[in-house]
ROKE-464662 format. One record per residue (C-alpha): residue in one letter; chain; y, x, z negated; residue number from 1. Coordinates in pm, 1 decimal, padded with zeros to 6 digits, always signed. Example, Ala and Ser with C-alpha at 12.3 -4.5 7.8 and 13.67 -1.06 7.14 Angstrom:
% residues 2
res/chain/c2/c1/c3/n
A/A/-00450.0/+01230.0/-00780.0/1
S/A/-00106.0/+01367.0/-00714.0/2
This chain:
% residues 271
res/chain/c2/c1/c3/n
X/A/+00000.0/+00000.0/+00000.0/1
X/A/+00352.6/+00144.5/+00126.2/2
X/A/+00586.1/+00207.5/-00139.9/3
X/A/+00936.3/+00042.5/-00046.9/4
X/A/+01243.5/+00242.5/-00163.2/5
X/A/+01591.5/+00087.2/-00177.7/6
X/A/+01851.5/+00281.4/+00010.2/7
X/A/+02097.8/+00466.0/-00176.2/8
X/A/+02427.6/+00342.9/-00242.5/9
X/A/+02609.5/+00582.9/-00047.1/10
X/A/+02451.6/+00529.3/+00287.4/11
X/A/+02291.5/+00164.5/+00242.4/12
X/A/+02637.6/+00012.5/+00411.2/13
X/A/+02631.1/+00276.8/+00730.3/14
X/A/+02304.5/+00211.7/+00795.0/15
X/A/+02352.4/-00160.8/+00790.2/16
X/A/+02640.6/-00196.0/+00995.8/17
X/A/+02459.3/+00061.8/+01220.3/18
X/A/+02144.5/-00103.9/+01232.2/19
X/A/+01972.5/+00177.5/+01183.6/20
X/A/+01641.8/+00257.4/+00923.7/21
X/A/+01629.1/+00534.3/+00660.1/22
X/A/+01278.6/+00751.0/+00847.8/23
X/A/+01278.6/+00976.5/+00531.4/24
X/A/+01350.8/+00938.7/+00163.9/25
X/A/+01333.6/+01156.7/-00071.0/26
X/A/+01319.4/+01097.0/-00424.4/27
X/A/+01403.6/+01360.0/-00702.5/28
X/A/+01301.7/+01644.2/-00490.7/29
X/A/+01279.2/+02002.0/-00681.0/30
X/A/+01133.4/+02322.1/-00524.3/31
X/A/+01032.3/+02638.3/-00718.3/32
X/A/+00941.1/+02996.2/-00629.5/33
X/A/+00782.2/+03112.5/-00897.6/34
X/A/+00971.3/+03032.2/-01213.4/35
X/A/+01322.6/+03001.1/-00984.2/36
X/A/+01433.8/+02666.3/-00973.4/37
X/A/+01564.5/+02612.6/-00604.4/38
X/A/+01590.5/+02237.7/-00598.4/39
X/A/+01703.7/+01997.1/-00905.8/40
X/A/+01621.5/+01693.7/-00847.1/41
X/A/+01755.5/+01598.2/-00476.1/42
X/A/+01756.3/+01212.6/-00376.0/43
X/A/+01891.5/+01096.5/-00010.3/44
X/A/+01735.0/+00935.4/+00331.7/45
X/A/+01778.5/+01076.6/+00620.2/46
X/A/+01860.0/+00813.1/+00915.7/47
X/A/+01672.5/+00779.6/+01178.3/48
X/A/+01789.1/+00912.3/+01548.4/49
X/A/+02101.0/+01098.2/+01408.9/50
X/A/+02181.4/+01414.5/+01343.4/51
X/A/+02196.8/+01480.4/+00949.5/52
X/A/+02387.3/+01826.9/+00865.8/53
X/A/+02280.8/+02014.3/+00532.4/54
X/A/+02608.3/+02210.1/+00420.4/55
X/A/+02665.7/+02431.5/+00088.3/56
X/A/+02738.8/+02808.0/+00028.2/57
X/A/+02418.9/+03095.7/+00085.1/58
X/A/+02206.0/+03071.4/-00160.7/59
X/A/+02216.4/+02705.6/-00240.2/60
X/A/+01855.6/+02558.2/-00123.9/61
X/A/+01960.1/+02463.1/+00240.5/62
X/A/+01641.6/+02614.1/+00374.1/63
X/A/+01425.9/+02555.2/+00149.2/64
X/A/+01526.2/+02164.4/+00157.9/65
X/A/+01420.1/+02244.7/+00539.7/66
X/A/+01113.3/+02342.0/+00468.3/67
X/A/+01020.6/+02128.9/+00272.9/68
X/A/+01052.3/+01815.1/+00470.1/69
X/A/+00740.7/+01947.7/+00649.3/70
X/A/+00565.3/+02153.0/+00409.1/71
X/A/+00615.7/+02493.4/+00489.3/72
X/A/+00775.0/+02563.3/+00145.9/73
X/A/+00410.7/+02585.8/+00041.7/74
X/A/+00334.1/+02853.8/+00233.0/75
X/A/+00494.5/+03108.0/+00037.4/76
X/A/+00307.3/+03256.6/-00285.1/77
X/A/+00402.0/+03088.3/-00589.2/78
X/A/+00626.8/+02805.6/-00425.2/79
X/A/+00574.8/+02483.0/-00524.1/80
X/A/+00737.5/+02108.8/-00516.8/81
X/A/+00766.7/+01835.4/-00718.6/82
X/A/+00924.4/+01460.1/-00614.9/83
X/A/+00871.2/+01237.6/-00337.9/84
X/A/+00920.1/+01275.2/+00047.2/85
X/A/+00860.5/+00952.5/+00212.4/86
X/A/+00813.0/+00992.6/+00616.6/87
X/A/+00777.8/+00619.3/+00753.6/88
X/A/+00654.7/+00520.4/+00441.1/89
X/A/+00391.7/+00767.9/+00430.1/90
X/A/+00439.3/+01033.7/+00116.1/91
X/A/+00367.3/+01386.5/+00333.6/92
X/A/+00298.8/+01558.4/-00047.1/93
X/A/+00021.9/+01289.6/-00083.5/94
X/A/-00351.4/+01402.4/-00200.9/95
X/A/-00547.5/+01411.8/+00146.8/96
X/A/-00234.1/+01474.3/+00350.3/97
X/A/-00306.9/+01716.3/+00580.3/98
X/A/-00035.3/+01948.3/+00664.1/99
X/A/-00071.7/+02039.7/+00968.6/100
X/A/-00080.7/+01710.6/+01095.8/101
X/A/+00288.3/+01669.1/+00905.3/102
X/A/+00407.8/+01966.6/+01090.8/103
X/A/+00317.7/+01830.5/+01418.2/104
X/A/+00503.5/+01526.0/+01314.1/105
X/A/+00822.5/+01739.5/+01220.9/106
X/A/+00874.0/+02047.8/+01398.1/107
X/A/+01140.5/+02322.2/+01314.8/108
X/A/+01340.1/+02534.5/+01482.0/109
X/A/+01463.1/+02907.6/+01314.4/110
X/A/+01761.1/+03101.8/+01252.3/111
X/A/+01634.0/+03350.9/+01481.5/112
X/A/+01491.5/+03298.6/+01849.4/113
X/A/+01137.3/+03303.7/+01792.1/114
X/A/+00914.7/+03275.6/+02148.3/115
X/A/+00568.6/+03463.4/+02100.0/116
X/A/+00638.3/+03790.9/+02256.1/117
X/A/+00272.6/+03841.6/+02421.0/118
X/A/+00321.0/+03471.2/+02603.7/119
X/A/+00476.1/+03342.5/+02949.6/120
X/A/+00781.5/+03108.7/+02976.2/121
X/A/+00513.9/+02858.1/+03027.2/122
X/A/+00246.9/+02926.5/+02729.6/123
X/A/+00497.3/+02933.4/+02488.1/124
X/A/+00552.2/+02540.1/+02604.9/125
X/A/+00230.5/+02505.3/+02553.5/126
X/A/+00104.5/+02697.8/+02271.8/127
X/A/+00055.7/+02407.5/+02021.8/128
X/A/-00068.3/+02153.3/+02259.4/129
X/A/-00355.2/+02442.5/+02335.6/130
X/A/-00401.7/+02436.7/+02001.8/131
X/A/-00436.5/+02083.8/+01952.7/132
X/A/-00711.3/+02090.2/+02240.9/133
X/A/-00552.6/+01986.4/+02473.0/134
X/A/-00721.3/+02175.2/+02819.7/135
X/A/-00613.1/+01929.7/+03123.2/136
X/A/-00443.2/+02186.2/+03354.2/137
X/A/-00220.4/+01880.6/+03535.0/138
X/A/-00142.0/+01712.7/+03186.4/139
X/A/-00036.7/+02059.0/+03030.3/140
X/A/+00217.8/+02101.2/+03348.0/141
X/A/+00381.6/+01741.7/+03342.6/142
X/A/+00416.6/+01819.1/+02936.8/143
X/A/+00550.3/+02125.2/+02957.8/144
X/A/+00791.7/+02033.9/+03217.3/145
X/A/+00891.8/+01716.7/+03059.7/146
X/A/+00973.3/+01969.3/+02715.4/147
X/A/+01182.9/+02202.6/+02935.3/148
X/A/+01422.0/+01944.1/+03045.7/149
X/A/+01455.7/+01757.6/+02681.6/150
X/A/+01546.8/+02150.7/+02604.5/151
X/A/+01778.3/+02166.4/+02899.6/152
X/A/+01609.7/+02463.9/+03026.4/153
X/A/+01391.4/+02346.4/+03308.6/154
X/A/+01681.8/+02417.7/+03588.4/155
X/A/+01707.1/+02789.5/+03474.7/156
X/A/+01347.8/+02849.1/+03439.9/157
X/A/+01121.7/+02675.0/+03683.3/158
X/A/+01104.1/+02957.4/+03906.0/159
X/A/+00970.5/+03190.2/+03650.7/160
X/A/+00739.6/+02973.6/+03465.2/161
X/A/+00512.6/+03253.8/+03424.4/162
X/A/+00742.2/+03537.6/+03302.2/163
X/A/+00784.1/+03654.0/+02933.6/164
X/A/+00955.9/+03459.5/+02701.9/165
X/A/+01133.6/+03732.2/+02584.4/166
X/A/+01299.5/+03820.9/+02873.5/167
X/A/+01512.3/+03523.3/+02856.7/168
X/A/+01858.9/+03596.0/+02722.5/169
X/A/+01918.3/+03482.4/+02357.0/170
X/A/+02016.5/+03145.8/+02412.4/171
X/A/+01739.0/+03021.7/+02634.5/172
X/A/+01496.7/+03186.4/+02415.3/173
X/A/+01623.6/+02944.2/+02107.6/174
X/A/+01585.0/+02652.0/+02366.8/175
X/A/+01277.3/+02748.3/+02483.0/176
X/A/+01202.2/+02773.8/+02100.8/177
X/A/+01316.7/+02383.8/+02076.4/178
X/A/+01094.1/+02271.9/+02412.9/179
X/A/+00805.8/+02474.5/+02224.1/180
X/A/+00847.1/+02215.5/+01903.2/181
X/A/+00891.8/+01937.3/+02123.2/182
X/A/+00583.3/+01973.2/+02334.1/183
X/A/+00369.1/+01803.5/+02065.6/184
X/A/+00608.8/+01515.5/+02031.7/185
X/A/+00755.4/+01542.2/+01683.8/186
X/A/+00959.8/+01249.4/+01498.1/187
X/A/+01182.0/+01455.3/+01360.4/188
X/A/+01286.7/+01802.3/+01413.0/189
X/A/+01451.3/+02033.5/+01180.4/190
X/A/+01651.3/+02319.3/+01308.5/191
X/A/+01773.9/+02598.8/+01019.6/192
X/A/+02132.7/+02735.8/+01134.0/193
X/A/+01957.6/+02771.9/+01523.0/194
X/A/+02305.7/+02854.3/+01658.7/195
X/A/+02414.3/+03135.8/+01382.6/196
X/A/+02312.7/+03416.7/+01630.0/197
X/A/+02377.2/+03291.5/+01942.7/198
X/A/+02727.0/+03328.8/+02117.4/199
X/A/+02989.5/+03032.4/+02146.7/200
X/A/+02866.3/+02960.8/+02497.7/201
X/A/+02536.1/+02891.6/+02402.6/202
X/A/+02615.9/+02775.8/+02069.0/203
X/A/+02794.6/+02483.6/+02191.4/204
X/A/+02472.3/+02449.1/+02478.0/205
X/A/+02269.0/+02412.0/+02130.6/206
X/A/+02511.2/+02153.5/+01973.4/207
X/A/+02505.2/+01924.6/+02288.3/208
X/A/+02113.9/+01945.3/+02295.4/209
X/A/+02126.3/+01850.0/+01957.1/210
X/A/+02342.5/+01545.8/+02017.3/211
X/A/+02089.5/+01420.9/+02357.8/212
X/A/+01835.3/+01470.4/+02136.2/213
X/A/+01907.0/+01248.5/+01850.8/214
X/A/+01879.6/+00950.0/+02081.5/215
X/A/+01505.3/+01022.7/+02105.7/216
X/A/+01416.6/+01189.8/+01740.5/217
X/A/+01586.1/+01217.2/+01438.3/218
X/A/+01752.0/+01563.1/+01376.8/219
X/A/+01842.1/+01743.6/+01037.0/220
X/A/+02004.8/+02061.6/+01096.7/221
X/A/+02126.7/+02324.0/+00847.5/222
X/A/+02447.5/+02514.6/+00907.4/223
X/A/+02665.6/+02706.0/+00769.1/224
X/A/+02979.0/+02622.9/+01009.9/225
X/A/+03178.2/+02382.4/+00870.7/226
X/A/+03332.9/+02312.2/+01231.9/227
X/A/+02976.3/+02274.8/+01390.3/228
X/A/+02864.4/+02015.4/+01115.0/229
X/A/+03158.2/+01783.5/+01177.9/230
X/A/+03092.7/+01816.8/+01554.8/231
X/A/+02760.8/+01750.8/+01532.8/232
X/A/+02673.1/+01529.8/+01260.3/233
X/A/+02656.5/+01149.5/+01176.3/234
X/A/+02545.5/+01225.0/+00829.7/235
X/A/+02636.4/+01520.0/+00598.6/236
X/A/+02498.0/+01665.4/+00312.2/237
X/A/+02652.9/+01882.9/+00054.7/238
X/A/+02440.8/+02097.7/-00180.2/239
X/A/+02564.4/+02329.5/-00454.6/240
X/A/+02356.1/+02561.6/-00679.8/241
X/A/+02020.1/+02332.7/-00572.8/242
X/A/+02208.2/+01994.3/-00644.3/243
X/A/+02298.9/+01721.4/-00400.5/244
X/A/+02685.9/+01673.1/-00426.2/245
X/A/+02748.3/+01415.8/-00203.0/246
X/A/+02620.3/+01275.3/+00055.1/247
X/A/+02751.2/+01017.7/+00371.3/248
X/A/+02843.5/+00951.3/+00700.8/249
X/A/+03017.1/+01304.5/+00833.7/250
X/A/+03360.6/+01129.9/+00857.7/251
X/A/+03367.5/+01029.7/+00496.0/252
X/A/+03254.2/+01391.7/+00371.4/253
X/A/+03517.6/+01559.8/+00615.8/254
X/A/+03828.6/+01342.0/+00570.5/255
X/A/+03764.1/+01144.3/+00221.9/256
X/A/+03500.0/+01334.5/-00016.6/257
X/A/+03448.8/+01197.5/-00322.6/258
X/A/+03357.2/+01496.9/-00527.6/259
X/A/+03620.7/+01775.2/-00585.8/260
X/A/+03387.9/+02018.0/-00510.3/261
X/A/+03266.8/+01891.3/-00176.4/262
X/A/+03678.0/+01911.5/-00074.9/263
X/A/+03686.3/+02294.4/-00241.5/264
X/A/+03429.4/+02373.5/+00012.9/265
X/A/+03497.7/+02234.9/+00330.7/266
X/A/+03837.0/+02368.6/+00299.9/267
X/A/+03778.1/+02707.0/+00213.9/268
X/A/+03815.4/+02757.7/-00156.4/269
X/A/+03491.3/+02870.5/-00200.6/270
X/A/+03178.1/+02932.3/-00009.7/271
């Protein structure tokens, strides 16, 4: 039986006028490593088909949060969670949950350009449907094609299909990164800072995709750019020390924040 979990005040009247549905909750999140308390007690939902922004100074839990939503916090020694994350109703942190079947369902994209090194344009596309089993030569080529343009690569690559991913300049290598998580069809993809290394050319290439693809999946990016986060965003979230300051629609956070502290930062005063 699905839990149901009431909205929380500060979105419930955005998402009603917009019509939209909370896809994740989370409910009194916190995140160790070790005995280092990274997350107290973090409670928002995350709006389906919009782009969510995580803000807050280094060191606050923005990637951690991250990984958490699809259970790659776990993967480091001595890490471990405690709370609620509700995907669809389904708890991901559930007993019999398998993991990997959550990380299909929520891909991420890195700080860094990540394409394997030893792999073509082309198997990098298709690395995790290979994985999955998938071995039908024709279905494999309309997939990989169909990832390519969500990525807004295809154009620039279709000629080289079979060349290294690495020899694509820094830009199309993060893209290629993004058509790589979107191959397997994810519901929601998470992308930590993906523009912080890239130049403003292909920065703003990465914002737009972002954008285009929060009409199809729901996006929750972390950044540290308070200028990309009102660009990008619908929703913003502000985290400080491993606590959720506030948390709205972008245009509240940005122009009428309700916490002192959320207006210190955006502004400069600290962070």
């Amino acid at each position: 039986m699905k839990q149901v979990i009431e909205p929380i005040e500060g979105v419930r009247k955005a998402v009603t006028e917009m019509e939209q549905r909370a896809q994740i909750q989370i409910r009194d999140l916190h995140a160790w490593f070790d005995t280092h308390h990274v997350l107290r007690g973090i409670t928002l939902e995350i709006v389906e088909h919009k782009v969510t922004a995580i803000i807050g100074p280094s060191g606050c839990g923005k990637t951690t949060f991250l990984r958490c939503l699809n259970r790659m916090h776990e993967l480091v020694p001595g890490a471990r969670v405690k709370g609620q994350i509700l995907i669809d109703g389904q708890d991901i942190y559930a007993p019999g949950v398998d993991p990997v079947f959550i990380r299909r369902r929520i891909g991420m994209v890195f700080q860094k350009p990540n394409p394997f090194p030893t792999m073509s344009i082309y198997d990098n596309v298709a690395a995790g449907l290979k994985l999955a089993g998938e071995r039908n030569r024709r279905k494999l080529d309309e997939i990989v094609e169909r990832a390519l343009r969500q990525a807004a690569l295809w154009d620039e690559v279709k000629d080289r299909l079979h060349k290294p991913g690495t020899s694509l300049s820094g830009g199309q290598q993060q893209r290629l990164c993004i058509a790589r998580a979107l191959a397997v069809e994810p519901q929601v993809l998470l992308m930590d800072e993906p523009a912080s290394a890239l130049d403003p050319a292909s920065t703003l290439r990465i914002e737009e995709l972002a954008r285009e693809l929060a009409k199809e999946i729901t996006i929750v990016i972390v950044t540290h750019n308070m200028q990309q986060a009102a660009r990008v965003s619908d929703f913003t979230a502000f985290l400080l020390e491993g606590e959720l300051v506030e948390y709205g629609p972008t245009d509240q956070i940005f122009t009428k924040p309700k916490d002192p502290r959320t207006e210190d930062y955006i502004t400069g005063r600290f962070g």
